[in-house]
N, C-alpha and C positions, 0 to 999 in steps of 0.2 A: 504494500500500500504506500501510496505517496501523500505524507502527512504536510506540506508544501501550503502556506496560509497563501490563500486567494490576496489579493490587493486589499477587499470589502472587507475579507476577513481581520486581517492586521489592523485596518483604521476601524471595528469593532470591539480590538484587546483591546487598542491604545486609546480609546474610549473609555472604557470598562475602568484601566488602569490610572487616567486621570481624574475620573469620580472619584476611584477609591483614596486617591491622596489628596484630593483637592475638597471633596464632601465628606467622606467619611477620616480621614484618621485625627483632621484636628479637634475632635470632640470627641473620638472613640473612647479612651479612658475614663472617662468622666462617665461616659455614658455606660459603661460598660458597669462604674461602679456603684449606678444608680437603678442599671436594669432601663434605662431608657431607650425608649419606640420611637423612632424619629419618622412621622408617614410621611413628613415632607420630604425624605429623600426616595422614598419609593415613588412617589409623584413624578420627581426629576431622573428618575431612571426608565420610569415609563414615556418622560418628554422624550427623552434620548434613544426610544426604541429599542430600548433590553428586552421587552415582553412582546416580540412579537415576530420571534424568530421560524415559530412554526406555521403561521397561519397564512395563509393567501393573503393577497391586495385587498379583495373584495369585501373581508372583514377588519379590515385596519392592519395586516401582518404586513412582513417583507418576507419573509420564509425564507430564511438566510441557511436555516438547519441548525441541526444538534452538534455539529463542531461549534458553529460560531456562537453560540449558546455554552457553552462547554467552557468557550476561552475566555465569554467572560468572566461567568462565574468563578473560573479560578482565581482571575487578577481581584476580583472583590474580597473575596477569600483568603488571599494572600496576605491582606489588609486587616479584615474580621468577616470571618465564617457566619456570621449574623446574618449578614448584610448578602449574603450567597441566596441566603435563603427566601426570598421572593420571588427568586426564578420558578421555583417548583409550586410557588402558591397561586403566582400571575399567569405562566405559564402551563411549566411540566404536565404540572397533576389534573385540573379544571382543562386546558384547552387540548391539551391530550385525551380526555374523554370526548368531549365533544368534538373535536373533527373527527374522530374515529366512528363512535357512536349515536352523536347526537343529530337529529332533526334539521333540514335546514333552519326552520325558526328559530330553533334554541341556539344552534352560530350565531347567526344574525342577533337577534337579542342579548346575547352573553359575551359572548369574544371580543365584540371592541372594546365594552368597557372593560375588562381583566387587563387587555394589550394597555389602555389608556390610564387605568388604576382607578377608574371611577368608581368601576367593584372592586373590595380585596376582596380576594379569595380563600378558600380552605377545602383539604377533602377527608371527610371523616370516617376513617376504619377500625383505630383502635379503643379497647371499651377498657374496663378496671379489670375483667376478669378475661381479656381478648389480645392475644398480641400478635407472638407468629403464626401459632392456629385461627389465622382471620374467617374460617367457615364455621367456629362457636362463637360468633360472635349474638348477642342476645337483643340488640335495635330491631326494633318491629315493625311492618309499617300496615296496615289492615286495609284492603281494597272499600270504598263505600261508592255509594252511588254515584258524586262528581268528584272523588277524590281518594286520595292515600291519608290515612289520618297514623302517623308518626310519634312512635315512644321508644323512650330510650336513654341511654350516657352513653355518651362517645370522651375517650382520656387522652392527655396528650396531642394535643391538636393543634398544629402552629397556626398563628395568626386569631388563634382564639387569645381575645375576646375583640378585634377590631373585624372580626371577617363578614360583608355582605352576603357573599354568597356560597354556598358551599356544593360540594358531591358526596351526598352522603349515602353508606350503605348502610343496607336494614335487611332483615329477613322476612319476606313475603309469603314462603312456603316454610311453615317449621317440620312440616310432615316429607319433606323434597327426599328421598335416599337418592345418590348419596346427598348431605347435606347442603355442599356446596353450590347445589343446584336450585337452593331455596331463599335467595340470595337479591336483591334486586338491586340498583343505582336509582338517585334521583338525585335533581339539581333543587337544591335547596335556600330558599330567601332568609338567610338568618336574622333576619328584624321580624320574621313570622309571629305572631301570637304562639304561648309555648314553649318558645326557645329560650334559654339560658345559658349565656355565656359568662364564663368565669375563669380567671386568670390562674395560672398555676407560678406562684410568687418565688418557689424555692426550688433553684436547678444548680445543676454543678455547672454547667457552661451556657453556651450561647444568649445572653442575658442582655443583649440587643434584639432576639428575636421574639417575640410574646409566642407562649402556650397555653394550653387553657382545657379546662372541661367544656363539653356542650349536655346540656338537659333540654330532652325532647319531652315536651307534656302533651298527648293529644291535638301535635299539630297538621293544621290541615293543609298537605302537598296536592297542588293540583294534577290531575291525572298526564298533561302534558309533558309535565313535568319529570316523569321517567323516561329514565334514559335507557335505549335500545327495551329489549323487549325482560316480561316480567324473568326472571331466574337466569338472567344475565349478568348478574350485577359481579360477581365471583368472577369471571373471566377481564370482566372490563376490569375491575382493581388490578388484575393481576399485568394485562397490557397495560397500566396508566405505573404501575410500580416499577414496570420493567423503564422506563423514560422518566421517573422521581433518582431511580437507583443512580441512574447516569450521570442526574445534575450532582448526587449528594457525594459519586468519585469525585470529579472535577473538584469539587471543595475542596474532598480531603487533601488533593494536586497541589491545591491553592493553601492549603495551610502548610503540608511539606516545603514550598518554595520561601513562605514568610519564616519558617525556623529554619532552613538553610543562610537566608536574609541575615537575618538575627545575627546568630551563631559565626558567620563569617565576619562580618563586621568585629564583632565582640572578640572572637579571635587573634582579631588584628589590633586590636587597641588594647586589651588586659595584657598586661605582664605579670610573672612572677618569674621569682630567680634571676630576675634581671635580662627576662627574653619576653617577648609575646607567645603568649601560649597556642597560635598557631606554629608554632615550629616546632612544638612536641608532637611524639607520634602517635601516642593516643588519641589526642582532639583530631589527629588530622584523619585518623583510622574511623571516629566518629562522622565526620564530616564526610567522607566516601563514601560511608555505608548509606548517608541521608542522600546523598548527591542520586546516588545507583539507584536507590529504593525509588525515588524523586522521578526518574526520569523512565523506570521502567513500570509507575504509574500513570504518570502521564500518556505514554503510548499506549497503553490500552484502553484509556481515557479515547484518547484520538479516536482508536480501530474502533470502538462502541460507537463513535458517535457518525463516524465515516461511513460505515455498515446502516447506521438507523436512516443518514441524510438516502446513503443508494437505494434505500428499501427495496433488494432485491432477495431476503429474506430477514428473517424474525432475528435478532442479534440478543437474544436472551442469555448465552450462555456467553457472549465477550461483555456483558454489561456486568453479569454476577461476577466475572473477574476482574473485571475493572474496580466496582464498588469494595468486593472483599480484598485485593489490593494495594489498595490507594487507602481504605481506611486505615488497616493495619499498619502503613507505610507512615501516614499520619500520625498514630499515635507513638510509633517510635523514633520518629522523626522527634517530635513534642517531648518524650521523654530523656532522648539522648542531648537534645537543646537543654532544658533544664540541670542536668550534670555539668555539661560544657559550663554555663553560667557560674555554676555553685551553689553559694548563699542566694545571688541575688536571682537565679532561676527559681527561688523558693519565695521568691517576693513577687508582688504586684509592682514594681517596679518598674519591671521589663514585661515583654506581651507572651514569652515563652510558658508563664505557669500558666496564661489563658489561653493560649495554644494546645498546652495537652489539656487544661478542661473541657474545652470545646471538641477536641478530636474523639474526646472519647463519645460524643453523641455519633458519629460516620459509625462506629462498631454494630449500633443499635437500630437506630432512625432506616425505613423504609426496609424492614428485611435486616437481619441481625448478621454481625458476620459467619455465622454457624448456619442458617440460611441460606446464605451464600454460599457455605461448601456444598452442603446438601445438595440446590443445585446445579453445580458444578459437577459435581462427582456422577450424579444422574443424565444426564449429559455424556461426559466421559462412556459410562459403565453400560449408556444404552445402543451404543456403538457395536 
């Protein structure tokens, strides 16, 4: 494959890359240690056409593809993983169900404003007692004469409690064998009568990005409003996670590259023993291993995203290696930064100790990295 950035593509990083220094890092600190949600920068990332990499003209997109989506995300990332994460909310998650399976209306209706951030978005799969087995999950939604009327907790939901509109799955058939097939998708008004959204205040990382519970009380979804057909919904999460997986590698690419960042820097200006501590062969033995790990996630990062833009087959199995990967590569990447550092990698000082806070959500978020082997190895072994 020739990973070779297009002209469009380059002036979309160095886009990407002059928000993230120019918008985001001189307040990042700050924000970071107050938990603060800045929506005005997701506004101006939506001026600048980040959200709207997949979707035709016709609905506000440029359909640039999942590389140059890819590359943003990482420069943002590289900055703060927070701020990564609006791609998969504006985009990935919400306009990947909907080109794929939604109605022409519900395009037309939905997709500009996600691309334009009129809507945030969100898409709800995980519950309290619901993670990787996403086919026990216990959201209901009851067929009535004009409508789906919707109950349930959905846990862990980014962009809860700002999100307008969500994709939320329920189970329509609890009698369905196997289960999975009892399962529905619907596109969701979260200002609905019913809804409850509520912030999830205490996280180990990402603490620019809001999470949150949702509480469904007998809300009434209009019948339009499901997506593709009833006991569908199970397949469509699992297409919409195979394109969440991809943005949340790229991240982890992009936090690799900021504790490479770091660490060389820091390298070169600490002394001890009367040397800089890049000239020992430890640090520097550390610093290879991040460089290698760095760069041999990144390219799989690429080949996932190269493969989704040809769609000339389903890239499920370079996505689940890309993600499992890149995440792993992340957080040892974050961990070998904080020794490099020392003391002050155990400080808020430097962004290294929120680097490995943060990496450790890529392990977890969208499919776990055990998940990830799973299918990998199924894959492999059906060979």
């Amino acid at each position: 494959m020739d990973f070779a950035l297009t002209e469009e593509q380059q002036m979309m990083r160095d886009a990407a890359r002059r928000f993230a220094e120019e918008r985001i890092r001189p307040t990042m600190e700050e924000d970071e240690k107050n938990s603060y949600y800045r929506k005005e920068l997701v506004l101006e990332m939506a001026e600048l056409g980040f959200f709207g990499c997949l979707a035709p003209e016709e609905y506000g997109g440029t359909e640039v593809g999942h590389l140059a989506a890819s590359i943003m995300a990482m420069e943002l990332a590289r900055v703060s993983p927070s701020w990564g994460l609006p791609f998969n909310m504006q985009m990935n998650g919400l306009q990947t169900v909907l080109l794929n399976h939604g109605t022409e209306e519900q395009k037309k209706k939905y997709i500009p404003g996600l691309i334009n951030a009129e809507l945030f978005g969100c898409f709800a799969i995980t519950e309290p007692n619901t993670g990787s087995d996403v086919a026990s999950m216990k959201t209901w939604a009851v067929e009535k004469d004009d409508c789906f009327v919707l109950n349930g907790n959905k846990m862990w939901i980014s962009n809860v409690p700002y999100a307008d509109l969500g994709v939320v799955y329920a189970v329509t058939d609890p009698d369905a064998k196997p289960k999975h097939r009892g399962i529905s998708a619907f596109i969701v008004d979260m200002h609905s009568e019913g809804i409850t959204q509520k912030a999830i205040e205490t996280k180990l990382g990402l603490h620019c990005a809001p999470t949150g519970e949702i509480y469904f009380e007998d809300v009434k979804v209009p019948k339009e409003n499901l997506v593709g057909k009833l006991g569908e919904g199970f397949k469509i999460c699992m297409q919409m996670l195979d394109v969440t997986r991809l943005s949340c590698a790229a991240r982890a690419v992009g936090v690799g590259q900021g504790c490479i960042d770091a660490c060389v820097q820091y390298a070169k200006e600490r002394t001890q023993f009367g040397r800089p501590i890049a000239d020992f062969q430890m640090i520097q033995a550390s610093i290879a291993e991040m460089v290698v790990e760095h760069e041999a996630a990144k390219l799989l990062v690429y080949q996932a995203a190269t493969l989704k833009d040809e769609a000339t087959r389903r890239s499920t199995f370079e996505t689940s290696m890309a993600k499992y990967f890149a995440a792993e590569a992340a957080v040892h990447a974050a961990n070998e930064a904080c020794k490099i550092f020392g003391s002050y990698g155990f400080s808020s000082e430097y962004p290294v100790e929120r680097f490995l806070r943060d990496s450790k959500s890529f392990q977890v978020v969208e499919g776990t990295s055990n998940i990830q082997k799973i299918i990998i190895a199924r894959n492999v072994l059906a060979d």
